[in-house]
C-alpha positions as CSV (number, residue, x, y, z in Angstrom):
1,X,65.9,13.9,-83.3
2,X,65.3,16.7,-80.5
3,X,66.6,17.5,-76.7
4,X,63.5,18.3,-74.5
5,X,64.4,20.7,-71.9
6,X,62.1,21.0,-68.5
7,X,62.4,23.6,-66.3
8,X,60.5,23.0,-63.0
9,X,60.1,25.8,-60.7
10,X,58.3,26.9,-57.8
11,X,54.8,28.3,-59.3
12,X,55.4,27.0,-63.0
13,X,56.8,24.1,-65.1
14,X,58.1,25.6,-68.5
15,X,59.6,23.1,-71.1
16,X,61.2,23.5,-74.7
17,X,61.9,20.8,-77.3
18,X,65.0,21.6,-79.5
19,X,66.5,20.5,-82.7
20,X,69.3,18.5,-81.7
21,X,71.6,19.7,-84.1
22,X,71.5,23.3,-84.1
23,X,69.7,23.4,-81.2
24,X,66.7,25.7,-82.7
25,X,63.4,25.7,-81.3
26,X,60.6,23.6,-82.4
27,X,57.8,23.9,-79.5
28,X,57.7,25.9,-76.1
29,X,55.0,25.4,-73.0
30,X,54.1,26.4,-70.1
31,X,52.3,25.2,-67.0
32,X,51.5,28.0,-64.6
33,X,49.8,28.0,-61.4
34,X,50.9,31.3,-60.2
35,X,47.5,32.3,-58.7
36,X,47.5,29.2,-56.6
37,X,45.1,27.2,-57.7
38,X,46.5,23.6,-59.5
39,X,43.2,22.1,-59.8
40,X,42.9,24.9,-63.0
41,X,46.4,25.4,-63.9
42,X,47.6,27.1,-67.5
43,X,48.7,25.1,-70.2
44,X,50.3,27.2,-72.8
45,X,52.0,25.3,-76.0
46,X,54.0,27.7,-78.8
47,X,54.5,25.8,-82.2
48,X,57.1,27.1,-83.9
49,X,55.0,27.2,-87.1
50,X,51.7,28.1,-85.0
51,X,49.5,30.2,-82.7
52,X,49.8,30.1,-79.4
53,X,47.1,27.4,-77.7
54,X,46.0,27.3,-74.1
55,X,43.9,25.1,-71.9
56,X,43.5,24.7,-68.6
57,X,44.6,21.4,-66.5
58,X,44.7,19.8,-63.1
59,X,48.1,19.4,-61.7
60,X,48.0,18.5,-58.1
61,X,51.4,17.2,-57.8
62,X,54.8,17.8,-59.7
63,X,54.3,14.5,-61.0
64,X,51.3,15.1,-62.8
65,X,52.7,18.2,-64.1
66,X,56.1,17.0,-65.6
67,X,53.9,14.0,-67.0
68,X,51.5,16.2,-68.5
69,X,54.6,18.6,-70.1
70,X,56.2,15.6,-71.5
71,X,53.0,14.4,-73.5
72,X,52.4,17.7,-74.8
73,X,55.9,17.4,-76.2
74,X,55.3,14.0,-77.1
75,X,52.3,15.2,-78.8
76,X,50.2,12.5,-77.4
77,X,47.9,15.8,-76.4
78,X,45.6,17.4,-78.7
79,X,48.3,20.1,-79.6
80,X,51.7,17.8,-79.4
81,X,53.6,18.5,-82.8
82,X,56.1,15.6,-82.0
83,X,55.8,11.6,-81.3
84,X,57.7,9.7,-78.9
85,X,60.4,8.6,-81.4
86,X,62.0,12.2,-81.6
87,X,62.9,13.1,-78.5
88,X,66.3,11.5,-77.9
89,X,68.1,13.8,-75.0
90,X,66.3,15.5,-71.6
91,X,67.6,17.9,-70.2
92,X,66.7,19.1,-66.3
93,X,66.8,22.6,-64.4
94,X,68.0,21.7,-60.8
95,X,68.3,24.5,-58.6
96,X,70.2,23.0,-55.8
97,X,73.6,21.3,-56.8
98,X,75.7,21.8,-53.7
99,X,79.3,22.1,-53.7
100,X,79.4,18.3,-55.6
101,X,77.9,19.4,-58.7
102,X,80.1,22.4,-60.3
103,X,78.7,21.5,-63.8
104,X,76.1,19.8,-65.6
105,X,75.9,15.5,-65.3
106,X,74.2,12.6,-66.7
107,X,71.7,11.3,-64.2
108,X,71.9,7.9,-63.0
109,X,71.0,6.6,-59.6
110,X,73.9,8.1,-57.2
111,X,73.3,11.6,-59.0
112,X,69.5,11.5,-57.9
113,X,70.3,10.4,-54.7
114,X,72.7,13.4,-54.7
115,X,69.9,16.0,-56.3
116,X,67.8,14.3,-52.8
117,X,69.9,15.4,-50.8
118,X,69.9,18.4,-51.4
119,X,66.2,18.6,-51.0
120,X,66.3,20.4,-47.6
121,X,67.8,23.5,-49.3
122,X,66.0,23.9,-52.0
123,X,62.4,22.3,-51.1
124,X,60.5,24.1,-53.5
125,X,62.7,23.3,-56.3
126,X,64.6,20.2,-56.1
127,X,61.7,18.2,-55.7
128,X,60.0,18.9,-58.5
129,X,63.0,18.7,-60.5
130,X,63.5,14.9,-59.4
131,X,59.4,14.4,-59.8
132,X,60.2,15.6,-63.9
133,X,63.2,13.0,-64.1
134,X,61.4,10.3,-62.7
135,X,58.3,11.2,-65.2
136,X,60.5,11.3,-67.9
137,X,62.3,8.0,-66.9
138,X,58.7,7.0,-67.0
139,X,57.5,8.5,-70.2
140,X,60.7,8.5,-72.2
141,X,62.5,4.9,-70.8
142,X,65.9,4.4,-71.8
143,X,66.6,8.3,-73.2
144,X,69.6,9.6,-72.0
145,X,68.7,12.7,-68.8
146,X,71.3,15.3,-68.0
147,X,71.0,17.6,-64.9
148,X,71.9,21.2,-65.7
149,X,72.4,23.2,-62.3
150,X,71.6,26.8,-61.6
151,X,74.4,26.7,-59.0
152,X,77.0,26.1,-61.3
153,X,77.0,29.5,-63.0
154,X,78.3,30.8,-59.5
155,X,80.9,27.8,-58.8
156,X,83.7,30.3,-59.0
157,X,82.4,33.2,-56.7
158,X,85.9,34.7,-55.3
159,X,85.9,33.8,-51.7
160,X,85.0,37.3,-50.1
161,X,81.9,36.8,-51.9
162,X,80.9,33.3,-51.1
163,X,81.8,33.1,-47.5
164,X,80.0,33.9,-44.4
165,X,81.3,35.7,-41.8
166,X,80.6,32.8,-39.5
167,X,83.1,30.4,-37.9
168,X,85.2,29.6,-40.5
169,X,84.9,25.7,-39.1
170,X,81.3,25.6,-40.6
171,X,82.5,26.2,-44.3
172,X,85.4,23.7,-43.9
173,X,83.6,21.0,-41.9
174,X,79.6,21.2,-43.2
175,X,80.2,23.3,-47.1
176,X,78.2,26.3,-45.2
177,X,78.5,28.8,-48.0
178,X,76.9,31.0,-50.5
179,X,76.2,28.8,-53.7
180,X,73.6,31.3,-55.9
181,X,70.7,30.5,-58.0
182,X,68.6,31.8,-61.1
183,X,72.6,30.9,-62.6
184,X,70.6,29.6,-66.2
185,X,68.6,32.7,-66.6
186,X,71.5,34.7,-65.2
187,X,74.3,33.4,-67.7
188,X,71.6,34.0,-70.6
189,X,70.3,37.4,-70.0
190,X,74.1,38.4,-69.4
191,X,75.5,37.1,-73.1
192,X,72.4,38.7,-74.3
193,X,73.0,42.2,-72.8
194,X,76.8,41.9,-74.4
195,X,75.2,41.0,-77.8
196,X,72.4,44.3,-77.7
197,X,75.3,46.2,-76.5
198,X,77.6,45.2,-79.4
199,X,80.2,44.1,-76.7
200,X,80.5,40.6,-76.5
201,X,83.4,39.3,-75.0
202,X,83.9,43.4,-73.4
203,X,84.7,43.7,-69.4
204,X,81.3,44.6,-69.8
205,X,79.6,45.4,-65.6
206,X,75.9,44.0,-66.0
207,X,73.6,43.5,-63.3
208,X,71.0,41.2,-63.8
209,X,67.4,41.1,-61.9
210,X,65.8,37.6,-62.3
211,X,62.0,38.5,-60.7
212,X,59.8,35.8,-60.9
213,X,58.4,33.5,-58.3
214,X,62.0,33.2,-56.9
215,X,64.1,35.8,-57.3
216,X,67.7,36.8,-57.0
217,X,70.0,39.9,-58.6
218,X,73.8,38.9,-59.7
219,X,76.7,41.3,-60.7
220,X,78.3,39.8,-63.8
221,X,81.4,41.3,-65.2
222,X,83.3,39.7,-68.3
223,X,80.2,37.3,-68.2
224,X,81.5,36.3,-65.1
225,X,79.0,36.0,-62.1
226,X,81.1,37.9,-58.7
227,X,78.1,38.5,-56.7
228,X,74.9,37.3,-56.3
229,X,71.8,37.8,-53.6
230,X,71.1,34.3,-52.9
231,X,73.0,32.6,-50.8
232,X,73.2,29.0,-49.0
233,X,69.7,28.5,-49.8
234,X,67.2,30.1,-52.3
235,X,65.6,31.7,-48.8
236,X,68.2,34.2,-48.4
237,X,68.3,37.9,-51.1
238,X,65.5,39.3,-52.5
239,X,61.8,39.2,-51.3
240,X,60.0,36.5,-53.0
241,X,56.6,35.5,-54.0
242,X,56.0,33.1,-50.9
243,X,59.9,33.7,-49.4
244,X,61.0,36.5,-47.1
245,X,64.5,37.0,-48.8
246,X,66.8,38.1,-46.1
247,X,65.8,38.4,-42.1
248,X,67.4,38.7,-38.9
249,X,68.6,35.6,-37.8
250,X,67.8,36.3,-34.4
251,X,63.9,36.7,-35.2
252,X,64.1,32.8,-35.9
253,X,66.0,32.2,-32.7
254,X,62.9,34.5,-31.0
255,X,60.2,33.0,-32.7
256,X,61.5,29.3,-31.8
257,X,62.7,30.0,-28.2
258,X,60.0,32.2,-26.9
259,X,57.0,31.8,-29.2
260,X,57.2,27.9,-29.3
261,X,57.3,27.8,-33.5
262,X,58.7,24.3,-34.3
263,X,61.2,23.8,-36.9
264,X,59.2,22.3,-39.4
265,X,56.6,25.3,-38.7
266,X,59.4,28.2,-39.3
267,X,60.8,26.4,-42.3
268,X,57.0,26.2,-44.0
269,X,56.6,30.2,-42.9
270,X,59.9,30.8,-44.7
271,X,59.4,29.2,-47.5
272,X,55.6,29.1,-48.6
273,X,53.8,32.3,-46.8
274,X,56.0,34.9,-46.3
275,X,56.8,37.3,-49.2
276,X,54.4,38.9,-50.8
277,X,51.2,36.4,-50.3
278,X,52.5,37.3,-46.2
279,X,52.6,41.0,-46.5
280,X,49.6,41.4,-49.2
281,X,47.4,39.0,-47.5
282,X,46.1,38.3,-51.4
283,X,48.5,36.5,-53.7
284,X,52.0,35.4,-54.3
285,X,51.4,36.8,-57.9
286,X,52.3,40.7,-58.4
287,X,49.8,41.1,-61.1
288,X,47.3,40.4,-58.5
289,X,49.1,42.5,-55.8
290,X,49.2,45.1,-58.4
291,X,45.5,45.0,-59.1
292,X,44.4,44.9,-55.5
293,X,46.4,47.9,-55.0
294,X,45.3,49.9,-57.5
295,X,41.7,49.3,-55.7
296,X,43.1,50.6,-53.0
297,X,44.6,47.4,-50.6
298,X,46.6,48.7,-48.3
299,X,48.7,45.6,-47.9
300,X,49.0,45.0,-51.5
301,X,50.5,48.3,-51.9
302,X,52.2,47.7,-49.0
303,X,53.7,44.6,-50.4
304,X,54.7,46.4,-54.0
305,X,56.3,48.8,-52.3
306,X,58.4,46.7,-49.9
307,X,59.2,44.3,-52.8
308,X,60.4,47.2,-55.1
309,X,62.4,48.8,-52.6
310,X,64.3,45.6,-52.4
311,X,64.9,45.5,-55.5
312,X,66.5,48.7,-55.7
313,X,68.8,48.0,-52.8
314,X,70.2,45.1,-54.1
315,X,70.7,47.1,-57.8
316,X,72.7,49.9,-55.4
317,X,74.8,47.5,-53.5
318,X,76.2,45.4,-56.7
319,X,76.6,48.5,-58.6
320,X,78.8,49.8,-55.7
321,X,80.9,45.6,-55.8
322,X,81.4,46.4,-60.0
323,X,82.5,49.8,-59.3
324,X,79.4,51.1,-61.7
325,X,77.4,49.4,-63.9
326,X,77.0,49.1,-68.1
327,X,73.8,48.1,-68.2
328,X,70.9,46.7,-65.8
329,X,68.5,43.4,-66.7
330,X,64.7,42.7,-65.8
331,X,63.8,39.2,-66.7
332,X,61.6,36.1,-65.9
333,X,57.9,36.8,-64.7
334,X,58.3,40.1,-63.1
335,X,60.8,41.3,-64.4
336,X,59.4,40.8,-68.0
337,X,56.2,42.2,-67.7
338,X,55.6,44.2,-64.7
339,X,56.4,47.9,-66.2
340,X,55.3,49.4,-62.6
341,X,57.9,47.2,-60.7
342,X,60.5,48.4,-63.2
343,X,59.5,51.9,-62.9
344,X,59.8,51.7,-59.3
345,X,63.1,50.0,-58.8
346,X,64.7,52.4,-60.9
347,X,63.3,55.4,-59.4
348,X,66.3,57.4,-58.0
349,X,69.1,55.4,-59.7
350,X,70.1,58.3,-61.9
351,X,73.1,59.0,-60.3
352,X,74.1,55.7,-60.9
353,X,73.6,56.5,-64.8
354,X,70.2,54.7,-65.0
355,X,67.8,57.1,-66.5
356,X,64.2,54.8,-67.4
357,X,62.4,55.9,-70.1
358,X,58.8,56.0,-69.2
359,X,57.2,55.4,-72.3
360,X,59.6,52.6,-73.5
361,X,59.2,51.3,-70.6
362,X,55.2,51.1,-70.4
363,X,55.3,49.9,-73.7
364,X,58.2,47.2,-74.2
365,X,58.8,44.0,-75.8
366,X,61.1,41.4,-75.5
367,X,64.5,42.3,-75.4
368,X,64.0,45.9,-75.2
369,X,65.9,48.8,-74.2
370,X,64.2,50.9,-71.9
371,X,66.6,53.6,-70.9
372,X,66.3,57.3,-72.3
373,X,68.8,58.1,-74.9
374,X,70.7,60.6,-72.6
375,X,71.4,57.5,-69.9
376,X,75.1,56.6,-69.7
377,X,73.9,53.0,-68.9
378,X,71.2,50.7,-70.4
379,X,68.3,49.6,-69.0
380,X,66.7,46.0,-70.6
381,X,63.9,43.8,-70.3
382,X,64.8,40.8,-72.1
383,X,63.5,37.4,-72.3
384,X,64.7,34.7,-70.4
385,X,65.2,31.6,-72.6
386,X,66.8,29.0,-69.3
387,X,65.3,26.1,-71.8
388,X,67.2,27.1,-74.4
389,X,70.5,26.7,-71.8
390,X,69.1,23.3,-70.6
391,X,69.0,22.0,-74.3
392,X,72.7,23.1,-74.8
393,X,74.4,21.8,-71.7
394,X,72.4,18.5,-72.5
395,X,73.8,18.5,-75.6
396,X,77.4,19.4,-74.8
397,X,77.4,16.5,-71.9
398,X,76.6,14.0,-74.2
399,X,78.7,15.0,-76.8
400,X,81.6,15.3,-74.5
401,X,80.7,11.9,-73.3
402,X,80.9,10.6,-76.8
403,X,84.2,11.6,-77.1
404,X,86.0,10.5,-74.6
């Protein structure tokens, strides 16, 4: 009896399968086609009693990647642990979930048509999310799907935060307002920080950095999100890997009224090559921009640069909403494994009381604090585990659903 959890993004497709009971890990995978190229994507599968095993796979659609995710958990692959009979829960990461979905549902019919309509928002991520439920459906007929919603963990933003400062008519009349994303990895990396910190449960001030192909910063104080960098639409916040993150509205208004861009042109610009593959000219992966720059690209360094000095400029402004901050968090892609990105965001943040340690910090695992003994606040790089959050929502939907 096991949950499997999938978590589609933007440049990967990661997936867990879980006891059902205790909810402990039995398998974890990943696809990855970061570098761009899905004809040779990277399967990755973790036993929990075994090495590490990857391959490479076509996936040219989301389809064909949820499909091929689910029968490596099915084990109908050649590494697949598992047969069909155990998995009896799915869960789903959806990004988008509007102002109609505050928490995490059972699918059925009018909540996919919901998750569609939503599409426009989030069209990097919602679509492949509802590609995995209907592979599933496929794959797995009959098994109970939940939809767990990064949105949620920012359903009770106070309304300073969540508003825009734009005719008050458009929130009332259309929903125009901030909703937040990344809230999975966000919620986890925050409970994890309390428990290295020995404060769980402590008006603890945390800000977290979620870097990976999206990515988004949140101030979470109490474990309780107040701020976050996204906005309406995952477009808006930090620079991305193919997204902008924040720009002049008027640019778009220019671009479309004197340049001739249609809609559907500026919405593709925003969305799939701005960023860093617009600035670097080479990639939407940093590991590439990093590498280019190091052989002296002058966009790619260019590109670093511009994405780490975002990064530090969201850190400063939510430090200034807490009032100070406890401890700061680097997680997913980036975050994780980029010790030059980290270096550089935190470079002139010792006022705040962020002092990096250099050498922990070149040389860090998961979980890790990175921050010199003498620095009044912590500096982690822990390891997202969003699956693990898929698997326990699922669970606690269908349990509560059980007893009612």
């Amino acid at each position: 009896m096991s949950i499997l959890a999938i978590n589609s993004g933007s440049s990967s497709l990661k997936f867990g399968l879980f006891d059902a009971g205790a909810c402990e890990p039995l398998l974890a995978g990943d696809i990855d086609w970061a570098h761009g190229d899905r004809e040779r994507a990277q399967l990755t599968l973790r036993p929990r009693d075994g090495q590490p095993v990857t391959s490479l796979l076509a996936v040219p659609d989301d389809f064909t990647a949820a499909k091929a995710a689910i029968n490596a958990a099915l084990g109908s692959g050649p590494h697949g642990p598992h047969g069909n009979s155990s998995i009896t829960l799915v869960g789903h990461r959806v990004v988008h979930g509007g102002a109609e979905f505050r928490h995490s549902v059972l699918i059925d019919a009018k909540v996919k048509a919901a998750i569609e309509g939503l599409n426009k928002l989030a069209p990097l991520h919602n679509p492949p999310a509802l590609k995995a439920i209907e592979a599933a459906e496929r794959l797995l007929p009959g098994v109970p799907e939940v939809a767990v919603f990064d949105t949620a963990f920012f359903a009770e933003l106070p309304a300073k935060a969540y508003l825009y400062a734009l005719p008050y008519g458009y929130y009332q009349l259309w929903g125009i307002r901030r909703f937040g994303f990344h809230g999975l990895s966000h919620a986890y990396c925050a409970g994890r920080a309390s428990e290295l910190l020995g404060r769980a449960g402590c008006d603890l001030r945390l800000i977290s950095c979620h870097l990976g192909g999206g990515c988004s910063a949140a101030a979470v104080r109490g474990g309780v999100a107040v701020a976050t960098t996204n906005g309406f639409s995952p477009l808006e916040g930090l620079m991305m890997a193919t997204r902008p993150g924040s720009v002049d509205p008027g640019i778009l208004i220019h671009l479309q009224r004197d340049h001739g861009l249609s809609l559907d042109q500026i919405d593709d610009a925003l969305n799939r090559s701005s960023g860093l593959l617009g600035i670097s000219g080479v990639s939407s992966d940093l590991a590439q921009i990093e590498a280019a720059a190091a052989q002296g690209n002058p966009r790619a360094r260019l590109a670093f640069d511009m994405f780490a000095d975002r990064v530090r400029s969201a850190i400063g402004a939510l430090a200034a909403t807490l009032g100070g901050v406890d401890a700061l968090i680097f997680t997913d892609r980036v975050g994780e494994r980029s010790a030059a990105l980290r270096a550089a965001a935190c470079e002139g943040l010792e006022f705040m009381g962020l002092r990096l340690d250099l050498e922990r910090n070149a040389n860090c695992g998961a979980d890790a604090d990175l921050a010199r003994g003498d620095s009044p606040a912590r500096i982690f790089a822990i390891h997202t585990r969003e699956e693990l959050m898929i698997a326990r929502e699922a669970r606690r939907v269908l349990a509560a659903m059980a007893g009612q």
